[in-house]
N, C-alpha and C positions, 0 to 999 in steps of 0.2 A: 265665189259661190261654193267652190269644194272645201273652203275654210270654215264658210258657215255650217256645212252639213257633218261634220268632222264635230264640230263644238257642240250641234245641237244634239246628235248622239251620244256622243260622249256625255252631256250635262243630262243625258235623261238617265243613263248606265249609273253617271257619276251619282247623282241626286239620289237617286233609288238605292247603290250604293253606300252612302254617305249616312241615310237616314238609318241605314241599318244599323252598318257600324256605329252609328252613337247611340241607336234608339232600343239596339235589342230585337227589332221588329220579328228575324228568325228563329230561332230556337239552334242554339249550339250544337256539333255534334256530341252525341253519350258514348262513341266505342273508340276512348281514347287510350292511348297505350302508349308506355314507354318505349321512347328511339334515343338509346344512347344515354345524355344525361338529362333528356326533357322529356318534355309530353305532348302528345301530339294526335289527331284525329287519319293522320296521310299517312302514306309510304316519301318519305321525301328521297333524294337519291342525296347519295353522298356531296358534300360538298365539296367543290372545286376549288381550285388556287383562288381564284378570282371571284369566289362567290361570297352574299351577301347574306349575316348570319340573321336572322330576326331576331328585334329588339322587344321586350315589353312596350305595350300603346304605339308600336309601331300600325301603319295602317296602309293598305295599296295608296289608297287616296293620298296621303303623306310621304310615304317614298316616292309617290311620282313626283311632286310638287317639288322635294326637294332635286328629285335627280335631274328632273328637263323642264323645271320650271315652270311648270304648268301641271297641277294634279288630274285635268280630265283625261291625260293619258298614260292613267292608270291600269288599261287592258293592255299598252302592253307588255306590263311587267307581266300581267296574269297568262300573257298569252305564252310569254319565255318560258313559265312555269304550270304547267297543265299536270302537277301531280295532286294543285290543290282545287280539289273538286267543287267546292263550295268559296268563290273570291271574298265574302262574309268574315268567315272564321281564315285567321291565318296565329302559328304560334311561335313564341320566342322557340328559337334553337333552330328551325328549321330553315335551309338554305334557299337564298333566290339569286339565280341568274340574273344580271343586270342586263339589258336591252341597250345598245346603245341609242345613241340618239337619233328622234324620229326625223326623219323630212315632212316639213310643213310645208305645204302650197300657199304663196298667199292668197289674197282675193283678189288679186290683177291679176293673178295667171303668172306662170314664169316668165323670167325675167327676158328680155329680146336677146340674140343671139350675141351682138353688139358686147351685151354687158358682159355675159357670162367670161368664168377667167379662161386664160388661153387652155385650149386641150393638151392633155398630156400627151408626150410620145410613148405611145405603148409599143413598139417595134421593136422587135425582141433581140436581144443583146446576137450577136455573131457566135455562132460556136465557135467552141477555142482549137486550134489550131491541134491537131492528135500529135500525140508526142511522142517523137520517134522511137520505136523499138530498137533494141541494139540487137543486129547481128547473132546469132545463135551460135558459141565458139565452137571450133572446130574438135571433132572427136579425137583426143588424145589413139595412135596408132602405134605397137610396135616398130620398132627399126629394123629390128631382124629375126627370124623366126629361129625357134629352140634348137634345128639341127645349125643352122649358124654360128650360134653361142654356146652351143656346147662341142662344137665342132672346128671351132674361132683357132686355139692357141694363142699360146701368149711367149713373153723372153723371160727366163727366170734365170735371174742373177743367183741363187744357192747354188750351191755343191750338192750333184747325187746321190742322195742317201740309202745305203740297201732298205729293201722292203719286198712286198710281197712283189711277184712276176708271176706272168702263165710259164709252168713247168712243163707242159706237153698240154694236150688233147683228147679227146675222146675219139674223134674219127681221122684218120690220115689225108689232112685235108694242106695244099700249099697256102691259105686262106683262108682266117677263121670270120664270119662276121654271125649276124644276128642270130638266135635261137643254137648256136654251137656250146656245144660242153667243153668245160675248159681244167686244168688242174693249177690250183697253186702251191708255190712254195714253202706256203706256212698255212699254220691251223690254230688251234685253240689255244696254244702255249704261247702264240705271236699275237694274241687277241681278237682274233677272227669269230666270227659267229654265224652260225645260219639265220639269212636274212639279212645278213650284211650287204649295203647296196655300196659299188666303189665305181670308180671314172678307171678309165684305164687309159695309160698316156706315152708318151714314148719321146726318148730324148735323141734330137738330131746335134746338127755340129752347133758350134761357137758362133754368134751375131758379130760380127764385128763393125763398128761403127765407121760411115761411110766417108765422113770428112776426116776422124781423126786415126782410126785405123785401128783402137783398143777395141777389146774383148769386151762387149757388155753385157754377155750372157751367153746363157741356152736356149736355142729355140725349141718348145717344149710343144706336139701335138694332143691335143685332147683325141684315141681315138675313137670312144667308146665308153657304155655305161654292163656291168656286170653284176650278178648277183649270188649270193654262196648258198648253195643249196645246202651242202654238208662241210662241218669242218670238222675235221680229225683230228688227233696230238699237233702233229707240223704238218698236214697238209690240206688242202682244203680242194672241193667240187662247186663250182661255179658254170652259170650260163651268161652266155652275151643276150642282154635285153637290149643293146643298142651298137651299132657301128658306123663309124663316119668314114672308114677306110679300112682297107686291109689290116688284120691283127694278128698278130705272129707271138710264138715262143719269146720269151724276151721283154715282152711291155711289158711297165711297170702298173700297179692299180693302188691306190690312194681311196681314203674318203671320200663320197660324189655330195657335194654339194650341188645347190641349186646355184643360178645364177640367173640373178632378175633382169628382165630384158626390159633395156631402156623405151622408153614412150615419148612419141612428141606429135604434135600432131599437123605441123609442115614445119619445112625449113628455112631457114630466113630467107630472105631477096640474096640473091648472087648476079654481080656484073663480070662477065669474064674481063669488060674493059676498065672495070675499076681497080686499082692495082694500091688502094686508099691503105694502111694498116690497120687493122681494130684494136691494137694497143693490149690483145693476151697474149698469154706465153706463145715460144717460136719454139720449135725445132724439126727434125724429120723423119724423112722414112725410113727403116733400119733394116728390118724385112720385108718379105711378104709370105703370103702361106703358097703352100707348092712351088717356093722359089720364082714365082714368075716376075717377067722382070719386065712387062708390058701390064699397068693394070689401069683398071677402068672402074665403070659401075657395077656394084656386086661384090667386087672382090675385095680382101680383108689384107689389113695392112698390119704394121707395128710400126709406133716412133719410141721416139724416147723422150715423150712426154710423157710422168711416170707422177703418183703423192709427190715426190719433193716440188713440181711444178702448179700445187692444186687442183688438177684437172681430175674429173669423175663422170663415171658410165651417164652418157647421155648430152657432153658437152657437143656442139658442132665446130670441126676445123676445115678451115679454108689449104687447099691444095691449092700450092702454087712454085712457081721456078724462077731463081733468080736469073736475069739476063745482063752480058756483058757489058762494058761499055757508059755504063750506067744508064741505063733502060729500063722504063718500068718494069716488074716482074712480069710473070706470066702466070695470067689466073689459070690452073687446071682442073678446080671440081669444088665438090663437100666432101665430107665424112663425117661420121658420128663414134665417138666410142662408146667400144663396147663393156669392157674392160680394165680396168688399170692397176697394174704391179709397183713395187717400190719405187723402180725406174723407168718403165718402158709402160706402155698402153699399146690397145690392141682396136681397131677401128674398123666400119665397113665403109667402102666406097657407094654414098647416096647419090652423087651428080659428077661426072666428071665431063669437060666442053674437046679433050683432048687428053690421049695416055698421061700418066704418071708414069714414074719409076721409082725404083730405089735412091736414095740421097734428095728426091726434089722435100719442098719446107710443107710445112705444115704449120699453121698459127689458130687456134682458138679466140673461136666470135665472140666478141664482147657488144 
């Protein structure tokens, strides 16, 4: 029944339609006007990928016949395209939306449940699985802070060279440290300048090596940073802008360079019962700073791992002691250097599980 009333509308639209189209029976529109490179009575909209351009003697009636096989369903191309006012008059150039194709009822009615094909599974796919974020790395930290590293020392294998020294004082003091006025033993003629910034350092006795017994330097204290207020022919006026200990008549002062403090931001896993090698360079402890001869976490060592060994500011070495007998060693800590001279490196104690001392090894993590 819904087939027949679909037909017999459509054939009264169509008909009436159809007589037109062939007959003239309307009258055309007159306020036609160029769109683009044709002519045209509409506003048509731009044409789409998919759109369909009009043909001369193209007709609704015609395109529907050809597109879905049946020209009385012709409304609804018209219905796709409601820019043209009049379904009568349609013109070459102007684009038409193509309708897909209608569903037709038959006249039994659809088809029993039986027939119809099987239902699709519309169940919507599982979301996928979130994908793990990684870990946020850990902030890169200093090892040691600026009075540490500028207050470290190091072993210097050269020979003392004169240079400048504090000559005396300003105030009669057994102790010079920060904000004290100082006098040196050179000035303008020794290239000294106002606003010269220097380290001021001071040379203790002879390192001698623990196993073998030679001399393999100087142990040389950083103790302090100075600055030249006035310099004269040979003598110069300077202040202590920095002190790490006592500063006397006597110390020597040098160029202040900076020195970059190494960064890491943890230290590796350490087993005091792993006694495994990691296969980098070996050697020991040669000093330590204030001579002590119990060290622990905190305190600043020297070995003589030195450039000829590769080793550079920021490596981590494993503290440890050989045992008699042939016994696994003895894990005793970390350290990291800070430092490194020709031959010698200069390190802070970051974990120690039991004292160190002078002569125990030291090896670099690989």
């Amino acid at each position: 029944m819904k087939r027949f009333i679909v037909l017999v509308v459509s054939l009264i639209v169509g008909v009436g339609f159809g007589a037109v189209a062939a007959h003239g029976a309307t009258s055309p529109p007159t306020n036609l006007k160029l769109v683009g490179d044709h002519w045209t009575a509409w506003d048509p909209p731009e044409a789409g990928p998919d759109a369909y351009l009009i043909q001369k003697g193209d007709t609704l009636w015609d395109l529907a016949g050809k597109w879905f096989g049946d020209p009385f369903l012709w409304p609804q191309i018209w219905d796709e395209n409601r820019y043209i006012l009049d379904s009568h008059w349609i013109y070459p150039g102007d684009p038409l939306v193509v309708p897909g194709q209608p569903t037709v009822v038959p006249d039994e009615g659809p088809p029993p449940v039986a027939d119809l094909p099987p239902a699709v599974d519309v169940t919507p796919e599982p979301a996928p699985e979130p994908v793990p974020t990684l870990p946020e790395p850990a902030p890169l930290l200093p090892v040691a802070t600026t009075s540490e590293l500028h207050c470290s020392g190091y072993i210097s294998a050269e020979a003392q060279l004169p240079g400048p020294m504090i000559a005396g004082q300003d105030l009669e003091r057994r102790a010079l440290g920060e904000g004290d006025v100082i006098f040196l033993n050179q000035g303008r003629n020794q290239g000294l300048h106002a606003g010269d910034t220097l380290r001021i350092r001071r040379w203790t006795g002879a390192v001698l090596h623990p196993s073998t017994g030679e001399e393999i330097g100087t142990l040389v204290r950083r103790m302090g940073k100075a600055r030249i207020l006035l310099a004269h022919d040979n003598t110069s006026t300077a202040v202590i802008e920095m002190s790490c200990e006592d500063i006397g008549v006597g110390d020597e002062l040098v160029p202040w360079k900076e020195i970059p403090t190494p960064m890491m931001s943890e230290l590796p896993p350490f087993d005091r019962l792993d006694p495994t090698p990691t296969g980098g360079p070996a050697g020991q402890i040669v000093a330590a700073r204030d001579n002590n001869w119990v060290l622990g976490k905190g305190h600043v060592i020297h070995t003589d791992l030195g450039q000829h060994t590769g080793v550079s500011p920021g490596d981590v070495l494993l503290l440890y002691r050989e045992r008699e007998q042939g016994l696994p060693r003895m894990m005793l800590g970390q350290a990291v250097i800070l430092t490194v001279e020709t031959e010698t490196s200069t390190a802070k104690v970051m974990s120690s599980t039991r004292e160190s001392e002078v002569g125990d090894w030291v090896e670099v993590w690989r």
